[in-house]
Biopython code that builds the backbone (N, CA, C, O; Angstrom):
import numpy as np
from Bio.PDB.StructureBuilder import StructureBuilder

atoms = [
    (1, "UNK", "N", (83.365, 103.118, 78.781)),
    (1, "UNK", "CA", (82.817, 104.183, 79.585)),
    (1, "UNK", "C", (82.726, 105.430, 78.708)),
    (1, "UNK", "O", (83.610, 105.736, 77.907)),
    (2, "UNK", "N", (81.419, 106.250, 78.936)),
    (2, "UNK", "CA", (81.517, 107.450, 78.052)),
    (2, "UNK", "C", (81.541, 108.645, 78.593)),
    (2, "UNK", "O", (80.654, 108.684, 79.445)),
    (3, "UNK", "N", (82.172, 109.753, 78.521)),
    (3, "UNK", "CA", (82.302, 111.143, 79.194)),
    (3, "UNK", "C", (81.137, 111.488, 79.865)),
    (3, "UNK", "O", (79.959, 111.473, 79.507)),
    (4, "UNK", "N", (81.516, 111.707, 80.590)),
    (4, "UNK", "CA", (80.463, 112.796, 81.633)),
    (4, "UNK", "C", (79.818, 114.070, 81.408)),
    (4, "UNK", "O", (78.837, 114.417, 82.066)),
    (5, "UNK", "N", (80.464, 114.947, 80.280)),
    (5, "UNK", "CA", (80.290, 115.445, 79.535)),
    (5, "UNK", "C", (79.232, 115.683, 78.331)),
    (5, "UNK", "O", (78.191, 116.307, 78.125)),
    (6, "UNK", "N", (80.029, 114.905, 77.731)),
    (6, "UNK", "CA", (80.008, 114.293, 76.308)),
    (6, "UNK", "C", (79.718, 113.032, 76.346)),
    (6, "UNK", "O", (80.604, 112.197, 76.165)),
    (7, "UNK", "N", (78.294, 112.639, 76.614)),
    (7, "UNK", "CA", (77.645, 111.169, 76.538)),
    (7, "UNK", "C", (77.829, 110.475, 74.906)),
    (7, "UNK", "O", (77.752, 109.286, 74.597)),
    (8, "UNK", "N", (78.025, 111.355, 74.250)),
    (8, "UNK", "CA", (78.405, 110.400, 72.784)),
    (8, "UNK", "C", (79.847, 109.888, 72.853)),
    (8, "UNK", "O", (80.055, 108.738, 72.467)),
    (9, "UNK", "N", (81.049, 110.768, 73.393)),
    (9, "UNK", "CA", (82.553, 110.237, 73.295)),
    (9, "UNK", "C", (82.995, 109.753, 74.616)),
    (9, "UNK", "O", (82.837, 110.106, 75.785)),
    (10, "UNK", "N", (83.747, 108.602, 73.846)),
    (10, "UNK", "CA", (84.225, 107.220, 75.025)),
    (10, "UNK", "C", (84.974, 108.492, 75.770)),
    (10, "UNK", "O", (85.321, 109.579, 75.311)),
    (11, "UNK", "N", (85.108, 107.831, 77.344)),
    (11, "UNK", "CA", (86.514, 108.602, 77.727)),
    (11, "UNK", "C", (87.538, 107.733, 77.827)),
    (11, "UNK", "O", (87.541, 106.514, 77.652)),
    (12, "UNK", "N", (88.475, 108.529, 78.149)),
    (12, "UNK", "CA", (89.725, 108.094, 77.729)),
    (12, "UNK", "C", (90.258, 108.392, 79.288)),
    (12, "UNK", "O", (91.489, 108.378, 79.317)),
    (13, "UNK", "N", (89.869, 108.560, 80.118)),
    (13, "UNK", "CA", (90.977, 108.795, 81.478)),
    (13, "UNK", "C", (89.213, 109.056, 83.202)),
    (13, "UNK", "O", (88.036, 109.375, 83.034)),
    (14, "UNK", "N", (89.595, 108.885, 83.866)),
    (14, "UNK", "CA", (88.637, 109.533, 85.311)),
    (14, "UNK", "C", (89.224, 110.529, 86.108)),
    (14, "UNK", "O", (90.159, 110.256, 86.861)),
    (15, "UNK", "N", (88.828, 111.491, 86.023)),
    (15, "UNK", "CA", (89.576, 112.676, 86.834)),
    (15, "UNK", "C", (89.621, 112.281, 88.264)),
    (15, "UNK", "O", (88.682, 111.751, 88.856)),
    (16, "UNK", "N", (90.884, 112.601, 88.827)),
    (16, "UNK", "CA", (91.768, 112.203, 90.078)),
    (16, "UNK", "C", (91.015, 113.180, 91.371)),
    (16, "UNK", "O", (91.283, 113.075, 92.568)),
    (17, "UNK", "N", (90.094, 114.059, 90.803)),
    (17, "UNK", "CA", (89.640, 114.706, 92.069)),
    (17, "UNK", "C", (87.640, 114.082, 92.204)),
    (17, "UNK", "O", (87.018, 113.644, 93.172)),
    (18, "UNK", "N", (87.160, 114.364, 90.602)),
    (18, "UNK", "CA", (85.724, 113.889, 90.669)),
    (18, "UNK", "C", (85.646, 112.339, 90.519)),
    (18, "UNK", "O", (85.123, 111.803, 91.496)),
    (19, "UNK", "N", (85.928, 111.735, 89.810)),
    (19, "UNK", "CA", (86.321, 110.298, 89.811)),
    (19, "UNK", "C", (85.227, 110.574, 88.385)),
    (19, "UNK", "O", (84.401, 109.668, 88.269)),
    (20, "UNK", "N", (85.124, 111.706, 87.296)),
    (20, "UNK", "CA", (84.177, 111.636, 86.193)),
    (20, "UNK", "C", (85.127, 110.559, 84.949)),
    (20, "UNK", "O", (86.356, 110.526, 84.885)),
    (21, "UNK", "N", (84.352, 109.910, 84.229)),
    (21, "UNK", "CA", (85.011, 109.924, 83.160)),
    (21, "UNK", "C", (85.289, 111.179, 81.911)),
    (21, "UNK", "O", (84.281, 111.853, 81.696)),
    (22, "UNK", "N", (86.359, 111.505, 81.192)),
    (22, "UNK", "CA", (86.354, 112.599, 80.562)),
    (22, "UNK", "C", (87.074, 112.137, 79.660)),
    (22, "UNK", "O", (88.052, 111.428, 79.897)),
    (23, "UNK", "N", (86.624, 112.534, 78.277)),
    (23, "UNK", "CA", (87.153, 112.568, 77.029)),
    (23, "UNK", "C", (88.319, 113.347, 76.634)),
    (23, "UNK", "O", (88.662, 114.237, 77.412)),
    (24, "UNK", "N", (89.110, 113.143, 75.372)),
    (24, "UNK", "CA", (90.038, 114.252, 75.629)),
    (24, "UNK", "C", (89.578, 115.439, 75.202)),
    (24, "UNK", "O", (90.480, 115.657, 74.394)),
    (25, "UNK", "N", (88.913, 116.326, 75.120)),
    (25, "UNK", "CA", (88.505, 117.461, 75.048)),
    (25, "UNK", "C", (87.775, 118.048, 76.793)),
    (25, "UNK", "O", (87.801, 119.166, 77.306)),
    (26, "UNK", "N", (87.406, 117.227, 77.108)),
    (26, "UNK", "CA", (87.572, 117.741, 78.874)),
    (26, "UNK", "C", (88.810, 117.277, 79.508)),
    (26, "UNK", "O", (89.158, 118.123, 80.332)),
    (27, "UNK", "N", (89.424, 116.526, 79.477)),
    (27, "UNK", "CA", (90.680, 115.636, 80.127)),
    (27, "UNK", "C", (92.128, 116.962, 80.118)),
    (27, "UNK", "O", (92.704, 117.355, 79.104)),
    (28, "UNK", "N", (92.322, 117.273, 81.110)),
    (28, "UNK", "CA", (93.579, 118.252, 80.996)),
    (28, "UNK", "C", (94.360, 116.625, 81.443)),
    (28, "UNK", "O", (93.858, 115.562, 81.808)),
    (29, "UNK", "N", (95.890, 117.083, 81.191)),
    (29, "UNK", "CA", (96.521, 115.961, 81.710)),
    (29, "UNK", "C", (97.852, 116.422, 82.581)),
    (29, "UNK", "O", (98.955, 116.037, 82.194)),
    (30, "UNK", "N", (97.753, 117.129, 83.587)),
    (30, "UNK", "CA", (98.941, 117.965, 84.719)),
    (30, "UNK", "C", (99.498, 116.844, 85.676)),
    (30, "UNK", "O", (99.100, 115.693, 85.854)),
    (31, "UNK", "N", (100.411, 117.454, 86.165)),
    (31, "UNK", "CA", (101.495, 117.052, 87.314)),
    (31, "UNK", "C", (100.868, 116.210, 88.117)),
    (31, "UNK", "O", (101.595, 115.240, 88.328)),
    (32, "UNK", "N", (100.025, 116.147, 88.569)),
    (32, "UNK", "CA", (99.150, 115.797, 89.241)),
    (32, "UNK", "C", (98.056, 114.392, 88.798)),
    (32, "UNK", "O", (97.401, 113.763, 89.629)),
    (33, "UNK", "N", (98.068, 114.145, 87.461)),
    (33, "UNK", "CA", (97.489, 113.084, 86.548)),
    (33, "UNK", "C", (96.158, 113.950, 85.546)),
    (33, "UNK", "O", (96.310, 115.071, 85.061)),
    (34, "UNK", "N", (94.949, 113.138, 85.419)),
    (34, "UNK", "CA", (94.229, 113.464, 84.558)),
    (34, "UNK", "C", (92.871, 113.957, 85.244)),
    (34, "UNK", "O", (92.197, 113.171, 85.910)),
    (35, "UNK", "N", (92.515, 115.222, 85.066)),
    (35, "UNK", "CA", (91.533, 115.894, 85.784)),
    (35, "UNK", "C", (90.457, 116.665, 84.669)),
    (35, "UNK", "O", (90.518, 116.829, 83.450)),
    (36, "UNK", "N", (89.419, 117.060, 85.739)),
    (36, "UNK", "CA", (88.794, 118.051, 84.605)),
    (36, "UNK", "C", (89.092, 119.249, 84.076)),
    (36, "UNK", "O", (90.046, 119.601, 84.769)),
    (37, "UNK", "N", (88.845, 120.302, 83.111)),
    (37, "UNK", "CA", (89.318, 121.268, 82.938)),
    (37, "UNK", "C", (88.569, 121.983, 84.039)),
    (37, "UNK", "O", (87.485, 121.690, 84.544)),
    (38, "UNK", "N", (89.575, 123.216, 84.357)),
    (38, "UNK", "CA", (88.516, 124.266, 85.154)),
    (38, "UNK", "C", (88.876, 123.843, 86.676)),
    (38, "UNK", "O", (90.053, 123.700, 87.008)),
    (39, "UNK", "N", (87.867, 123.660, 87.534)),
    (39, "UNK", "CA", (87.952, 123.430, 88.941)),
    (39, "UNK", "C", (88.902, 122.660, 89.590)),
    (39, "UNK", "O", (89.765, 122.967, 90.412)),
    (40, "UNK", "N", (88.511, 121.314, 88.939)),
    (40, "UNK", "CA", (89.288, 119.916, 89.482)),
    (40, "UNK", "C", (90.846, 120.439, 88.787)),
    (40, "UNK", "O", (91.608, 120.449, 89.753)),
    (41, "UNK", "N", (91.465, 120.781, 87.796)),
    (41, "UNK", "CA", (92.718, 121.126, 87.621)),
    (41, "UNK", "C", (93.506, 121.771, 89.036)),
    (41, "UNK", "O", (94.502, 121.491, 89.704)),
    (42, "UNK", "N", (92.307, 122.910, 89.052)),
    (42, "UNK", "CA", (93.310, 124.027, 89.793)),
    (42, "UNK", "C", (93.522, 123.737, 91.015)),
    (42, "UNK", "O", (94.532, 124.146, 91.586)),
    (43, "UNK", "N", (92.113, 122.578, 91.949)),
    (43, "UNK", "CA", (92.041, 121.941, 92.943)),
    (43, "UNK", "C", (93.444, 121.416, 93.022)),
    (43, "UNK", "O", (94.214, 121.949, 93.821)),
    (44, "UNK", "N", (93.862, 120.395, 92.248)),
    (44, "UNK", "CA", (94.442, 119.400, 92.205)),
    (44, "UNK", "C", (95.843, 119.665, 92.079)),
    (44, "UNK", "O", (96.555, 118.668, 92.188)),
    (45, "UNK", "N", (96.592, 121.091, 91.817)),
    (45, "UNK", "CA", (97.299, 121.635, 91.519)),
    (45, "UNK", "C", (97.652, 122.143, 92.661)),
    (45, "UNK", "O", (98.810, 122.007, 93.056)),
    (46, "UNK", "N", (96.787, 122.761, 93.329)),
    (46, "UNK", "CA", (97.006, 123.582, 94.854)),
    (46, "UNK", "C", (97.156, 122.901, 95.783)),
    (46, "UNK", "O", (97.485, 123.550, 96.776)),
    (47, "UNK", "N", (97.006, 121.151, 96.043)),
    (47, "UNK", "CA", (97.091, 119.995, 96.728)),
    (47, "UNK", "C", (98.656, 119.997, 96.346)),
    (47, "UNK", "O", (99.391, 120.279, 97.292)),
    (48, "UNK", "N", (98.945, 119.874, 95.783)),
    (48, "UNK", "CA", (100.526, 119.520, 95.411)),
    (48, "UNK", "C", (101.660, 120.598, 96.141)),
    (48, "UNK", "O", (102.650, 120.318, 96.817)),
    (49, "UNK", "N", (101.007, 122.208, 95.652)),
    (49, "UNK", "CA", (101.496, 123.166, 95.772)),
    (49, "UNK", "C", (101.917, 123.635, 97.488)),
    (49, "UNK", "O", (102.961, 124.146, 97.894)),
    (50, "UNK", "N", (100.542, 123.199, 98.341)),
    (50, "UNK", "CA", (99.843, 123.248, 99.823)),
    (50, "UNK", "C", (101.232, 122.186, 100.329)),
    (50, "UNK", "O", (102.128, 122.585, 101.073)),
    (51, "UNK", "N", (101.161, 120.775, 99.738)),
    (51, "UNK", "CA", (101.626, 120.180, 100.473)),
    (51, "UNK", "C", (103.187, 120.391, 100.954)),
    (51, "UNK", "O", (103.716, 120.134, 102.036)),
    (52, "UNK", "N", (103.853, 121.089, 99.458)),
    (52, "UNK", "CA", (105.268, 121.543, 99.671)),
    (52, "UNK", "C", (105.333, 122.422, 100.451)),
    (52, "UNK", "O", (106.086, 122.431, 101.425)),
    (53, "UNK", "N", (104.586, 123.258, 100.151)),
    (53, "UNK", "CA", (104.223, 124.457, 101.147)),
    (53, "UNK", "C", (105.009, 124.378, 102.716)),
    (53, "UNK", "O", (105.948, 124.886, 103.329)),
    (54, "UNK", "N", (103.706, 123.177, 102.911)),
    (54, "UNK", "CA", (103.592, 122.498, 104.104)),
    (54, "UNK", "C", (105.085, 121.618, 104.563)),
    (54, "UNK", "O", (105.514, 121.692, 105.715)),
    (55, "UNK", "N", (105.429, 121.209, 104.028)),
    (55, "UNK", "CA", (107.022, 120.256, 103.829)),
    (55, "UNK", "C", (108.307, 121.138, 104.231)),
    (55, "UNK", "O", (109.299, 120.806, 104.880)),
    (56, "UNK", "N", (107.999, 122.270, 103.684)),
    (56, "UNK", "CA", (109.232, 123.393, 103.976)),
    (56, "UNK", "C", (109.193, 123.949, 105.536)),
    (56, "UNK", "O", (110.056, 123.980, 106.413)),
    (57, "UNK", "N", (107.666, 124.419, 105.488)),
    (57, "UNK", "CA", (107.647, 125.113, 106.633)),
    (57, "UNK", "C", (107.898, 123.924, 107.976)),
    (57, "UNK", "O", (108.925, 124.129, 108.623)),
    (58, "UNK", "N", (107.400, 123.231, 108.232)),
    (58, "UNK", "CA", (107.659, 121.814, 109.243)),
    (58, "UNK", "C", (109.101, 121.666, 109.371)),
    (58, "UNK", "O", (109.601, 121.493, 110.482)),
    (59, "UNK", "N", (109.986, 121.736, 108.041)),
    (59, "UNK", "CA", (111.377, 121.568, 108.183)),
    (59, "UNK", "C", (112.145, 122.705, 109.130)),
    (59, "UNK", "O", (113.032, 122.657, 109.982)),
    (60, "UNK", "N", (111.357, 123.721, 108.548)),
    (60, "UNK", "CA", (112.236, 124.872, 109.123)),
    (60, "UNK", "C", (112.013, 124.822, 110.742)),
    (60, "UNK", "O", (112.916, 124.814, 111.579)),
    (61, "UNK", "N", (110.614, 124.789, 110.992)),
    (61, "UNK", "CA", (110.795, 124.959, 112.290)),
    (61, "UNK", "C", (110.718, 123.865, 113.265)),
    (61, "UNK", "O", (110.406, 124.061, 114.440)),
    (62, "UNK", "N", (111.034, 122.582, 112.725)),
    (62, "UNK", "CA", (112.010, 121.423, 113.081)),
    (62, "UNK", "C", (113.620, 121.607, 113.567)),
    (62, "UNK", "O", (114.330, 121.058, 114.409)),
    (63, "UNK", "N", (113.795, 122.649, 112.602)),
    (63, "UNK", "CA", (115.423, 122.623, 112.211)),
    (63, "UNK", "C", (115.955, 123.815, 113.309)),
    (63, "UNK", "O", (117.096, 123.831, 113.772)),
    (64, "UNK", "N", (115.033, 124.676, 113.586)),
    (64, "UNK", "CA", (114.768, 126.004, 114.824)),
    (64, "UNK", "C", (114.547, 125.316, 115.798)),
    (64, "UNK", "O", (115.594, 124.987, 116.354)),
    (65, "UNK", "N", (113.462, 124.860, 116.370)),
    (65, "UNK", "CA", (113.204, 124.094, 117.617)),
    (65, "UNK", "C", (114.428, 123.399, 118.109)),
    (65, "UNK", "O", (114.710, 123.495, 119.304)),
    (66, "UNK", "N", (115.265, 122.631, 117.211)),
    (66, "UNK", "CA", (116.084, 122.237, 117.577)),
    (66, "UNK", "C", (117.717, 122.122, 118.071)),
    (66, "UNK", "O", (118.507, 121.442, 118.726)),
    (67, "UNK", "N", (117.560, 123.483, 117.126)),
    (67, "UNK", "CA", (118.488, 124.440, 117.337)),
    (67, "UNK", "C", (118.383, 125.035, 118.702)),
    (67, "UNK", "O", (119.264, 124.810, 119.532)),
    (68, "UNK", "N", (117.369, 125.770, 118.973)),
    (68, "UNK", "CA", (117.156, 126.048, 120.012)),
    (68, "UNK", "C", (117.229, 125.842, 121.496)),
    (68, "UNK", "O", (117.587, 126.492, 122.479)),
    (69, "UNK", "N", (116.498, 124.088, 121.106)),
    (69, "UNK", "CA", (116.793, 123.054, 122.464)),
    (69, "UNK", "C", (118.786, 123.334, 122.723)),
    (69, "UNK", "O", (119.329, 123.686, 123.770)),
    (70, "UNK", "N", (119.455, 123.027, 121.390)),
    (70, "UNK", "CA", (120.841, 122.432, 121.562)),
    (70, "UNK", "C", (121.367, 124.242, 122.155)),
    (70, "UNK", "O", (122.129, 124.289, 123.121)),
    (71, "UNK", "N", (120.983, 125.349, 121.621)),
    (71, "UNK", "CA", (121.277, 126.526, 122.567)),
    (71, "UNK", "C", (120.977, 126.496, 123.912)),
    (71, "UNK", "O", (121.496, 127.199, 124.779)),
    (72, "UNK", "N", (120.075, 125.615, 124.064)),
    (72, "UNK", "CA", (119.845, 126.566, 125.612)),
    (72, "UNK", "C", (120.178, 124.972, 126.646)),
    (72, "UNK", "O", (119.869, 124.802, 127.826)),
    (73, "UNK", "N", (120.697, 124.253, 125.967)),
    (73, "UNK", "CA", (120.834, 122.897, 126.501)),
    (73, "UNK", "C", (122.262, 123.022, 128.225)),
    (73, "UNK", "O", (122.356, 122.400, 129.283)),
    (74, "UNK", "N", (123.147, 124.300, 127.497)),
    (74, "UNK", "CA", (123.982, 124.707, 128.723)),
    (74, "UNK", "C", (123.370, 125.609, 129.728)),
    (74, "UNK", "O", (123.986, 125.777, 130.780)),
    (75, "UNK", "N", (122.201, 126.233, 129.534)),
    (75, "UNK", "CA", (121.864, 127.264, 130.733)),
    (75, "UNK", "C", (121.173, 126.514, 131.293)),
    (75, "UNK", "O", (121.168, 125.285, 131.374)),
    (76, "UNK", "N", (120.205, 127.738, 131.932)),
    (76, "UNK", "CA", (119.802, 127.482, 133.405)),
    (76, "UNK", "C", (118.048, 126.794, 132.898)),
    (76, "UNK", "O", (117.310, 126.167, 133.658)),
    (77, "UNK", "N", (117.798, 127.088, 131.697)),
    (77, "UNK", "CA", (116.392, 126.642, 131.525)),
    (77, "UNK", "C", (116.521, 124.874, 131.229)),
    (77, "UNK", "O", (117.313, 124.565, 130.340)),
    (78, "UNK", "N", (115.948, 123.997, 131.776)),
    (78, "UNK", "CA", (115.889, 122.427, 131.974)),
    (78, "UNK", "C", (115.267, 121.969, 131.066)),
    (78, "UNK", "O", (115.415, 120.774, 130.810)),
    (79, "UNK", "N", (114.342, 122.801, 130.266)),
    (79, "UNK", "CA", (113.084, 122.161, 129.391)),
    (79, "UNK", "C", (113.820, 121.839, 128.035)),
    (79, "UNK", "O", (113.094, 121.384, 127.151)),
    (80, "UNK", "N", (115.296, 122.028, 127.712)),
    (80, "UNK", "CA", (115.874, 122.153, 126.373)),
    (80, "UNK", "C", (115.555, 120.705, 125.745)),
    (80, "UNK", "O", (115.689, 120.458, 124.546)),
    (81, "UNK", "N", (115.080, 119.706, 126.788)),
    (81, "UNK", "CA", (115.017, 118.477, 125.852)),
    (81, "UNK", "C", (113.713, 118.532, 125.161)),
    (81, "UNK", "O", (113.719, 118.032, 124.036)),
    (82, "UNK", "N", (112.442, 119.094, 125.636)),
    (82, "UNK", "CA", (111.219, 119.395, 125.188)),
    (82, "UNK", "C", (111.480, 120.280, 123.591)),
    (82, "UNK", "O", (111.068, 119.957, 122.477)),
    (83, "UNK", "N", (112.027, 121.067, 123.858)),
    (83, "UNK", "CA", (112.279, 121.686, 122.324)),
    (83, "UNK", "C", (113.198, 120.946, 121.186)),
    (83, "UNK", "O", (113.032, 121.176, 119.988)),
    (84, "UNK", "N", (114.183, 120.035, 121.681)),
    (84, "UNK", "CA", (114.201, 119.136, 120.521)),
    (84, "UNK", "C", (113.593, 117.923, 120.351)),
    (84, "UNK", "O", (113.838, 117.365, 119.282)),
    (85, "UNK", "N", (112.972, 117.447, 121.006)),
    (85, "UNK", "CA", (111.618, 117.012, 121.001)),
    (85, "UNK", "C", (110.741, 117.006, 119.991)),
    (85, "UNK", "O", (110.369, 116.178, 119.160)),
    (86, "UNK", "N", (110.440, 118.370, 120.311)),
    (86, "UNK", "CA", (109.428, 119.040, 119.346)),
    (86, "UNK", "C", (110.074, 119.178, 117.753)),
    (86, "UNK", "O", (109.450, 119.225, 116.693)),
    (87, "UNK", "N", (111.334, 119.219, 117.955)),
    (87, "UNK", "CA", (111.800, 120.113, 116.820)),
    (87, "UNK", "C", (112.126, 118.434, 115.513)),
    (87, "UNK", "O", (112.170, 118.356, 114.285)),
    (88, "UNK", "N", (112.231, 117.734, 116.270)),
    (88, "UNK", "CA", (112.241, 115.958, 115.659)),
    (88, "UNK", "C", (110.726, 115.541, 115.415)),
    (88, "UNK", "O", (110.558, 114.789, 114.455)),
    (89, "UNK", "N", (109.824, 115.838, 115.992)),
    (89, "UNK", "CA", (108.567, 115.454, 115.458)),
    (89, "UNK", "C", (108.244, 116.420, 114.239)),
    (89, "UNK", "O", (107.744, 116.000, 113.195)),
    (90, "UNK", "N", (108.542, 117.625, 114.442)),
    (90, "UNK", "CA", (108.375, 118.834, 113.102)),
    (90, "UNK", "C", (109.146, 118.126, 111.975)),
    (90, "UNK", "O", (108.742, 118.160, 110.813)),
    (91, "UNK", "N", (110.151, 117.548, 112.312)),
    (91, "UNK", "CA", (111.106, 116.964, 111.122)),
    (91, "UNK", "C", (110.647, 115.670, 110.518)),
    (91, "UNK", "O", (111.019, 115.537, 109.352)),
    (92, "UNK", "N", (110.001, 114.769, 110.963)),
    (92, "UNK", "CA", (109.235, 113.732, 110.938)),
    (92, "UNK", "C", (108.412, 113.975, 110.315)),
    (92, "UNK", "O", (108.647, 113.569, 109.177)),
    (93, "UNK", "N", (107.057, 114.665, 110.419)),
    (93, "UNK", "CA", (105.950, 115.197, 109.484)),
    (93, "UNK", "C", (106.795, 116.028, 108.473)),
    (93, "UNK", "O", (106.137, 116.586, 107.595)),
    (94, "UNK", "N", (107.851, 116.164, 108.455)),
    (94, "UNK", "CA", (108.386, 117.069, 107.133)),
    (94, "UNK", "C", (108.439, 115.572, 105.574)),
    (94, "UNK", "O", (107.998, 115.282, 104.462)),
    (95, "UNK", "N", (109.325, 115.131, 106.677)),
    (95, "UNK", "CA", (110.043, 113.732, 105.363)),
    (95, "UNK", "C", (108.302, 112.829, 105.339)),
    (95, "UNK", "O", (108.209, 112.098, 104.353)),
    (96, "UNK", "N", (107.341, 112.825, 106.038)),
    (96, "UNK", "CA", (105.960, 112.487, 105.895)),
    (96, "UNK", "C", (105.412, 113.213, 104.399)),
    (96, "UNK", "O", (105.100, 112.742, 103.306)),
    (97, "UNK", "N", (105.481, 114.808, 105.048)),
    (97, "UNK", "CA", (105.100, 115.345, 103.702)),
    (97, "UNK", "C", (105.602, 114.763, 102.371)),
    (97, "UNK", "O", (104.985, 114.254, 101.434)),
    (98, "UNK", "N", (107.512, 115.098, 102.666)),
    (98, "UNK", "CA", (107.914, 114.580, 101.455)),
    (98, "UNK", "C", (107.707, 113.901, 100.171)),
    (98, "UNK", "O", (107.747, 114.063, 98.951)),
    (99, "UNK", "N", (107.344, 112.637, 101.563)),
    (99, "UNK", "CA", (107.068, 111.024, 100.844)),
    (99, "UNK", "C", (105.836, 111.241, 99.872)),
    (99, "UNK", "O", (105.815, 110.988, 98.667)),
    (100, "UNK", "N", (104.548, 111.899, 100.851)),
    (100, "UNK", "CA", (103.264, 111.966, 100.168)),
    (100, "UNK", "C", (103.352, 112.555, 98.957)),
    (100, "UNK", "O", (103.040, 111.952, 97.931)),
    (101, "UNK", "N", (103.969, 114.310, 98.970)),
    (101, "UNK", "CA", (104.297, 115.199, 97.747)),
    (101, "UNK", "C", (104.979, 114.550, 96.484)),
    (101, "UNK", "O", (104.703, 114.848, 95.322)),
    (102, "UNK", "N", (106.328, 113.199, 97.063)),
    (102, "UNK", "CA", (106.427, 112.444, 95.898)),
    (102, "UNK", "C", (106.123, 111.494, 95.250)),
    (102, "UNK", "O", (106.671, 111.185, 94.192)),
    (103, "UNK", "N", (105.091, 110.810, 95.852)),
    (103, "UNK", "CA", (104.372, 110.292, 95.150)),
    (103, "UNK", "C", (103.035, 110.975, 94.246)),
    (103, "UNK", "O", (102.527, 110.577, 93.198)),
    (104, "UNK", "N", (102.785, 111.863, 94.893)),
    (104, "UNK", "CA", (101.529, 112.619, 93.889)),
    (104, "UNK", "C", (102.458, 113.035, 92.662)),
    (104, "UNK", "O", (102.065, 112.718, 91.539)),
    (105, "UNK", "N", (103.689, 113.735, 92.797)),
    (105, "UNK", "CA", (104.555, 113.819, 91.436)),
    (105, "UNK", "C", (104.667, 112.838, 90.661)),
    (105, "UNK", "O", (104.665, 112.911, 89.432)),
    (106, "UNK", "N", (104.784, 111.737, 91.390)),
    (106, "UNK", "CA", (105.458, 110.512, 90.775)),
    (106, "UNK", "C", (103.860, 109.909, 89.904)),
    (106, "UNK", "O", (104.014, 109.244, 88.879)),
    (107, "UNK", "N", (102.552, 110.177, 90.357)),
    (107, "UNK", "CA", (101.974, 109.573, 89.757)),
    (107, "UNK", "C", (101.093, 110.405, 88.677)),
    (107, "UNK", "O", (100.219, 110.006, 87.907)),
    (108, "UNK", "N", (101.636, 111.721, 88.896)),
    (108, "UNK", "CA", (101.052, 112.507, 87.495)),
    (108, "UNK", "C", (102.138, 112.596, 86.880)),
    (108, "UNK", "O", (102.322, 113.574, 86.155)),
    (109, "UNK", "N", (103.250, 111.470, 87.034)),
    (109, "UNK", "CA", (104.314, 111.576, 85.892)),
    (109, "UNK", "C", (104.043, 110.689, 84.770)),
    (109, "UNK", "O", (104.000, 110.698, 83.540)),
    (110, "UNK", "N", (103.873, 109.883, 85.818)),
    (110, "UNK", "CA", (102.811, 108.669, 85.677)),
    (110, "UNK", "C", (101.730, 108.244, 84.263)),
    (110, "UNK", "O", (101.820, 107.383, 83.389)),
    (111, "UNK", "N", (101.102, 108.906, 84.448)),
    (111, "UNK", "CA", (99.737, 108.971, 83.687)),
    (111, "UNK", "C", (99.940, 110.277, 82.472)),
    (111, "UNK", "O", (99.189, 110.670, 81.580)),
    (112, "UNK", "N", (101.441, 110.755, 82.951)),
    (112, "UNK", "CA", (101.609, 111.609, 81.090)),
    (112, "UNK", "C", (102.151, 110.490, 80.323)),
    (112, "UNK", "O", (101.731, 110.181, 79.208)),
    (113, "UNK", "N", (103.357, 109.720, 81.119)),
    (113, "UNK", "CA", (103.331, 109.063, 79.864)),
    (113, "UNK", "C", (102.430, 107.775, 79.381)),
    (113, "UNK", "O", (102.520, 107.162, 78.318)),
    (114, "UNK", "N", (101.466, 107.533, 80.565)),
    (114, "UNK", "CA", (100.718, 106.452, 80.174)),
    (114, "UNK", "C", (99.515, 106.666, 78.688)),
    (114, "UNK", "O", (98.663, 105.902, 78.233)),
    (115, "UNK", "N", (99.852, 107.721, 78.376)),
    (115, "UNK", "CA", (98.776, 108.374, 77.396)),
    (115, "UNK", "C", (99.325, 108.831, 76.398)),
    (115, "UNK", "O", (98.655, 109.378, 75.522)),
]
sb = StructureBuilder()
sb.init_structure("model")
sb.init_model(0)
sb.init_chain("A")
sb.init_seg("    ")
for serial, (resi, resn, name, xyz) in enumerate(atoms, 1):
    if name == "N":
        sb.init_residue(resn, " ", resi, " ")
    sb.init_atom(name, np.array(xyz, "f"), 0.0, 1.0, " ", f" {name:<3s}", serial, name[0])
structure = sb.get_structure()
């Protein structure tokens, strides 16, 4: 296969966001695996970044909701099982995120040393 680029040089890798082939002079090689320089890097970088993002915040207010339910579980409001409820599904899409976030690590760990 020859760069997308650079129709004279073979490539050496397909970027993980365009699916181009790229030589190593376009080929960055990040956390994330082997992308183009420029766009697809920073894309592909902010996917990783978004998803932790996303992983923390779900935890926290998993970890609140549920707190919450177990506060108000002695008074007079009845709905306390609805808020930990809620606060276990927030925690659920957290360790979801997790899983996803470590495997995208795991496979631009991946492809540094495959090269």
């Amino acid at each position: 296969m020859k760069c997308f680029n650079h129709h004279q040089a073979d490539a050496v890798g397909i970027c993980k966001k365009c699916n181009k082939g790229l030589c190593p002079d376009c080929a960055v090689d990040s956390d994330a695996g082997i992308t183009c320089k420029g766009k697809c890097e920073t894309t592909r970088q902010s996917i990783i970044q978004r998803k932790r993002r996303r992983m923390l915040i779900f935890a926290l207010l998993g970890i609140f909701y549920i707190m919450l339910g177990l506060l108000w579980s002695d008074t007079v409001i009845k709905a306390w099982h609805i808020f930990i409820a809620v606060g276990m599904v927030l925690l659920v899409r957290s360790f979801e995120l997790c899983y996803s976030w470590i495997i995208l690590k795991r496979k631009g760990q991946a492809m540094k040393t495959a090269n």
